[in-house]
N, C-alpha and C positions, 0 to 999 in steps of 0.2 A: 484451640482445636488441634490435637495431635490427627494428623493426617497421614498412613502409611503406602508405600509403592511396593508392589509386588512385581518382580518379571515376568512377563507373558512374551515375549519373541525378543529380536535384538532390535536394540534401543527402545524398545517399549513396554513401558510398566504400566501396571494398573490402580488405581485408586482402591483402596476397601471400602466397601461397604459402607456408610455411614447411613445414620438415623435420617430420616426427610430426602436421603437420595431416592427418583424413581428414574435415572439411567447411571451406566456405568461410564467412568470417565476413564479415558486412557491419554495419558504422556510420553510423549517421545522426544527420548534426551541420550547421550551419550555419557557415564556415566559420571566423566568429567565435570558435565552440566548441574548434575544432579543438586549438590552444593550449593546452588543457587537458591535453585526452587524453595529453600528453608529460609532465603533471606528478604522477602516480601510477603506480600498473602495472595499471591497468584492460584495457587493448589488451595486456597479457602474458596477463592473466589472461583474455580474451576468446579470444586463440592457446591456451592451457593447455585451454580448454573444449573448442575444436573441433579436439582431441588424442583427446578419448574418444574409444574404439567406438560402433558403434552410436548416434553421432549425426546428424542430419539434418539437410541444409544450406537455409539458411544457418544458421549460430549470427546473432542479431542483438543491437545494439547500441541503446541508445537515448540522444537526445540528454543527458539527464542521466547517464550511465555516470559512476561512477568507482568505486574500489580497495572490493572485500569480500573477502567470507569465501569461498571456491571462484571460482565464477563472479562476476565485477563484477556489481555493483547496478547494474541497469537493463539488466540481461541478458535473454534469450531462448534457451532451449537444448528444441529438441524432440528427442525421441529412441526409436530401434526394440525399446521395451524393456528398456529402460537407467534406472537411478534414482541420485543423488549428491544427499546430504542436505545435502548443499554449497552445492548447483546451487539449492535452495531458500531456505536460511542460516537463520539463528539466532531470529528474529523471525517465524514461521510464521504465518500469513494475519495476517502487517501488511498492514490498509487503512483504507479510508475510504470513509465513508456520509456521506451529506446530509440534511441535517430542513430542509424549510421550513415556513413560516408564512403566516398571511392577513395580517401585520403588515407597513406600510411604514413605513420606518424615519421617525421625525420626533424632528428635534433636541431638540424639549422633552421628547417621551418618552422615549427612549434617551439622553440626557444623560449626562455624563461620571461624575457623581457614579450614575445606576440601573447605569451600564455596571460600575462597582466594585463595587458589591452584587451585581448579577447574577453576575457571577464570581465574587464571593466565596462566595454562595449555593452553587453546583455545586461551589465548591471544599470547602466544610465535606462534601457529599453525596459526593464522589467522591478520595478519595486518590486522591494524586498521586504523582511519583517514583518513582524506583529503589526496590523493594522497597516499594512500599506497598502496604500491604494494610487490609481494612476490621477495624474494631476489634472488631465481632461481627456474627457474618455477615446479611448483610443479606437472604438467602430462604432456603429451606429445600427447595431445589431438591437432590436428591444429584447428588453430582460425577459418576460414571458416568454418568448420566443427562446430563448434562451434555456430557460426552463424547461420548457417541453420540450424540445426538439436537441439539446445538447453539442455535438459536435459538430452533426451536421449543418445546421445553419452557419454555421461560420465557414464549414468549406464551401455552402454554396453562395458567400459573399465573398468570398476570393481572398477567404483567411489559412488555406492547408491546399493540399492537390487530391481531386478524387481518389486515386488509392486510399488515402488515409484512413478514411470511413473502416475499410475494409480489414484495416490492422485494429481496431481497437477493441474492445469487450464489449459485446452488444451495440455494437457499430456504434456507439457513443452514443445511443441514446437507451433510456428504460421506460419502457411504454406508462401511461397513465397518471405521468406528471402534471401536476394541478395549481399553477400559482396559489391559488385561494387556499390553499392548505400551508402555507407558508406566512409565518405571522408577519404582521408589517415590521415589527424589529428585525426579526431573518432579513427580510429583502429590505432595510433600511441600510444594514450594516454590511450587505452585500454587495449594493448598487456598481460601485466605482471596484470594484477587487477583481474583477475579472483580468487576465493575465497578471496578476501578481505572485509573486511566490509565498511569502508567509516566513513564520518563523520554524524556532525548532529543528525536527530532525531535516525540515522539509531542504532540498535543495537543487541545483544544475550541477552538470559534473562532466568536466571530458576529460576522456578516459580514451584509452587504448587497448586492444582487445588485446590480451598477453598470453593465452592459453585455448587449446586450442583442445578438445578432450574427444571429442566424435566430431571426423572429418565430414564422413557424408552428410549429416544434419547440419552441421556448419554450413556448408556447399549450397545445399539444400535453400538454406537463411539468407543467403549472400555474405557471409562470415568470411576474413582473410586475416592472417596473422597481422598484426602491429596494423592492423585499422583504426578509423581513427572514428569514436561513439561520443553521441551525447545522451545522458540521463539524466531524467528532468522526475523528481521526487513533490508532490503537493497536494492539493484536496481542492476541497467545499469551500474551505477556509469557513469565514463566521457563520457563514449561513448556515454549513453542516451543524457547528459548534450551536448554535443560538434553537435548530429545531431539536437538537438531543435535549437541550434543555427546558426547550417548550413541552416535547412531547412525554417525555419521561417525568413530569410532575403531573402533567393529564393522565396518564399513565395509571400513577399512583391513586391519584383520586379518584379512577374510574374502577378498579381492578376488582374488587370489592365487592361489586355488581354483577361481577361474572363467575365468582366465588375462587377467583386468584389471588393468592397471597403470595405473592415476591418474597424469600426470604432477607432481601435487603432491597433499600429505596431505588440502588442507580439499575436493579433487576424488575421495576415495576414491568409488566405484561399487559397483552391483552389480545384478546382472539382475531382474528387476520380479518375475518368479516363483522367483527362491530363497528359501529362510524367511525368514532378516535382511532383504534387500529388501521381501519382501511385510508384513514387519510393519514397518518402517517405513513405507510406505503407510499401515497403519492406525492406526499412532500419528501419524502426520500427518495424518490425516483428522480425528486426535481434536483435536489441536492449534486445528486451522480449526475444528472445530469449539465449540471453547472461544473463542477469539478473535470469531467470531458472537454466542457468547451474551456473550460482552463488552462488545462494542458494544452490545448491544439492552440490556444491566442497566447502562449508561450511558446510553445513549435514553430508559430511562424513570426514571432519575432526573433528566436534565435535564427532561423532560416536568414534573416534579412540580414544582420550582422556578419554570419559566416559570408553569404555573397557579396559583403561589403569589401571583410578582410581578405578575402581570401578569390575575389574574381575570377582571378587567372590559374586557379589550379581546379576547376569541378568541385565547386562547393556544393554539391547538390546534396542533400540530406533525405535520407528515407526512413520513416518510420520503421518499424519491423514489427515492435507491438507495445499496447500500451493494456494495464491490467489492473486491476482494481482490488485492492487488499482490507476495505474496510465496507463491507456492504452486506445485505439481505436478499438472496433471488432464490425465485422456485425454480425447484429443481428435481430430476427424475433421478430417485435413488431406491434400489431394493424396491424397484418396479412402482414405487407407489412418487407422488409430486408432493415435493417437502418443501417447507424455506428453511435455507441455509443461510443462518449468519455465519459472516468472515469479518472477524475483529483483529487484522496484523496476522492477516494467513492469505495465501495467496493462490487461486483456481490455477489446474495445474491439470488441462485433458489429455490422457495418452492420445496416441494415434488412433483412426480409427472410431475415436469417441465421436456420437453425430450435433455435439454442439461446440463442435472447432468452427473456424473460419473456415470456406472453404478451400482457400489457400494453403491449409494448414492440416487438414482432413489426413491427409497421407503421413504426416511428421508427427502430431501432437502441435500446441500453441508454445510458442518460446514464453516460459515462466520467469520474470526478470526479479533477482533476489539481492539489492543493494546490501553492499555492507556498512562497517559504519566509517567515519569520516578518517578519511586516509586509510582506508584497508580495501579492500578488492571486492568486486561483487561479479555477480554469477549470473548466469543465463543456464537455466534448467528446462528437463520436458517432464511431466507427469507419464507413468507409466503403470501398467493395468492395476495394478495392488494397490494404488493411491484408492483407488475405492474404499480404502478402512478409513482414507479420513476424509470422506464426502469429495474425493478430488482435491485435496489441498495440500499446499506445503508451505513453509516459513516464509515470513514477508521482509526479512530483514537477520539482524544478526541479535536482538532483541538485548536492552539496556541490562546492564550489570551493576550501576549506581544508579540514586536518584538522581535528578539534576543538582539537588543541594549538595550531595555529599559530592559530586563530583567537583563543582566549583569550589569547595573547601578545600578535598584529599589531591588531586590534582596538578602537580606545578609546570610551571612553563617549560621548562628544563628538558619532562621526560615528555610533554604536548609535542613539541620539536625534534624530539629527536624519533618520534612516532612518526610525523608528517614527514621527514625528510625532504626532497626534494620537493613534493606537492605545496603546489601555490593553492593559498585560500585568502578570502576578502572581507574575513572582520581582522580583532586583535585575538589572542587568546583570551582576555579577561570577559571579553562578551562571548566568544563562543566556547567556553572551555568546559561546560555541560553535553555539548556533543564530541567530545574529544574521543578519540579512539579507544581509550582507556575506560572509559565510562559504557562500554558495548563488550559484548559476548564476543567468544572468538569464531571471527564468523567462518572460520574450517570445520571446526567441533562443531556449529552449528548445520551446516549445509550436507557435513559426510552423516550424521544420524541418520536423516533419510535417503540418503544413498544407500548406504548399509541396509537401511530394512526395507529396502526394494520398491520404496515411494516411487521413486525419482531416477534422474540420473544427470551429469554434468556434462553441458555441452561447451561453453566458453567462459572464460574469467577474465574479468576484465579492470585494468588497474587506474587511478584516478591518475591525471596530470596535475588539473587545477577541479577549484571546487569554488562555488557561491551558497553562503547559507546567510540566513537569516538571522537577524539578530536573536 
């Protein structure tokens, strides 16, 4: 499928025309990036989107796009009523929250040798990898509960501090979560996962805030130079994984009936209000909402370790905000209420927008845009023009290899002298698929929407050490 990109503004091209398209799709890349896009089937699979019914234009693209499950990661797909479990994938509110600190980083402090115990600490506290899980459960929080009510129930069992609720996306919870729509394999393979991290790109990461780009909004944040942050990268983990896979074959079978043809299987569809549709909703609200309490029963076991190491200096940890880059929510756009899938794209309201926090109403919501391992990641605000992509911008710095080719093309040599000083806690031969080399440069990725008046850069922040998964 020869696919062509026309300019239509800076860093923004548009898709032609093709046969079975009924919206138009638009990409934003700089055009350094461009080069990529040829090297996957992202921009097939972005044409394959704006194929459904009932979609609304534009389908958008974001500078990190490449090759998923349905819709390419770092997709944008709103639509009239229309839901594909696809359009969401596998890892159901994969995102990322921010903790900061009243600590500035000083070299005798943080030193190389606390920076290995500190990770090491989080790492005895919090299983890691594919399938990990805690060895006995760590609260006594019930799963349902869990489910429906997501974040919340854990702070009001004395697992986060009241603020928190108020920093996260939909206060940690998505209405109309329904255990029963979660098949017993989902909540079998889920039971024990809660506070784990996972594999992959997932990770913990302290960091130092090293840039500093708008004072005021900084200020504003509690933002100070050479502060000292945690970011905490994960999901659903299986459970997300397990309902994309339950409901996306229901999907398939049912589609048929409602005179929906998907142009490919991981694109099955189906209308928001038939059964199958409307319970996946609620088992995807369960999803997010388990990926919530996720993060917050990893918040407060890093919580516990920093007050361990670190007693005598105000280890106090504050959230700032936690966001969600892999989900489906209605949403009021062009006056009318759409659902917006965000597949590795990340909500992003100016100021002024009336679904901030209200903490946030005055600034915009701080949009957190991890880079990849061992490079720098960003703290951004959405600004009024983000409206051309449903309020969204980049959830990452988005992969340049497969995992395979990276573990092949790869070597220790240039893995190392990329990390530099940054402490990490596998070997390279396990973790050498998320090496820096294997990701987009995440400056070309973050200044496109700078440039085309998305966005704009508030703080940049550098890693010290890092924990991933196997």
């Amino acid at each position: 499928m020869e696919i062509k990109l026309k300019n239509i503004g800076i860093n923004r091209w548009q898709v032609e025309r093709l046969p079975g398209m009924k919206a138009t799709a638009v990409v934003y890349a700089k055009e350094e990036l461009l080069g990529k896009l040829k090297e996957d089937r992202s921009l097939e699979q972005l044409v394959q989107s704006a194929s459904l019914p009932k979609v609304i234009s534009p389908i958008v693209a974001m500078p990190d796009i490449h090759e998923g499950f349905g819709l390419p990661i770092g997709g944008v797909m709103a639509t009239d009523g229309l839901v594909s479990s696809g359009a969401v994938g596998m890892d159901i509110n994969c995102g990322v929250r921010l903790l900061t600190s009243q600590l500035k980083f000083d070299q005798k402090i943080f030193s190389t040798q606390f920076l290995r115990l500190l990770i090491h600490k989080i790492e005895k506290e919090i299983p890691i990898g594919l399938g990990g899980k805690h060895r006995q459960q760590k609260i006594k929080v019930n799963f349902k509960e869990i489910i429906e009510k997501g974040a919340g129930i854990l702070v009001e069992t004395g697992y986060g501090e009241k603020e928190d609720i108020k920093s996260i996306e939909e206060n940690g919870r998505l209405e109309d979560a329904d255990l029963k729509n979660l098949s017993p394999t989902a909540i079998h393979r889920a039971e024990r996962e809660l506070g784990t991290l996972g594999s992959g790109n997932h990770f913990i990461e302290i960091q130092v805030l090293q840039q500093i780009f708008d004072e005021d909004l900084a200020k504003k944040w509690g933002l100070f130079a050479n502060q000292i942050c945690i970011m905490i990268h994960t999901g659903s983990r299986a459970l997300g994984h397990q309902t994309c896979i339950d409901y996306t074959k229901r999907f398939f079978n049912e589609q048929s009936k409602y005179g929906i043809k998907a142009p490919i299987f991981n694109l099955a569809s189906l209308p928001t209000d038939s059964p199958t549709g409307a319970a996946y909703l609620s088992a995807m609200a369960g999803c997010v909402n388990f990926a919530f309490a996720n993060r917050q029963l990893i918040t407060h076991l890093v919580r516990e370790v920093f007050s361990e190491l670190l007693a005598s200096r105000n280890p106090t940890l504050t959230l700032l905000y936690d966001v969600a880059h892999n989900i489906a929510k209605w949403e009021l756009h062009q006056g009318k209420k759409v659902l917006v899938h965000r597949k590795g794209a990340t909500r992003a309201l100016p100021a002024g927008h009336p679904q901030n926090p209200q903490h946030y109403m005055d600034t915009g919501h701080p949009a957190i845009v991890p880079g990849s391992m061992g490079t720098s990641s960003y703290l951004m605000v959405g600004l009024p023009q983000a409206e051309q992509t449903f309020y969204s911008i980049n959830h990452g710095a988005g992969r340049a290899m497969s995992r395979t080719e990276a573990k092949k093309s790869i070597k220790i040599q240039d893995f190392e002298e990329k990390m530099g000083t940054i402490i990490y806690n596998k070997s390279f031969y396990v973790i050498a698929d998320e090496a820096p080399q294997a990701y987009k440069d995440i400056d070309l990725v973050i200044e496109t929407l700078v440039e085309a008046g998305i966005t704009k850069k508030v703080a940049k922040l550098r890693p010290l050490a890092v924990i991933k998964g196997d």
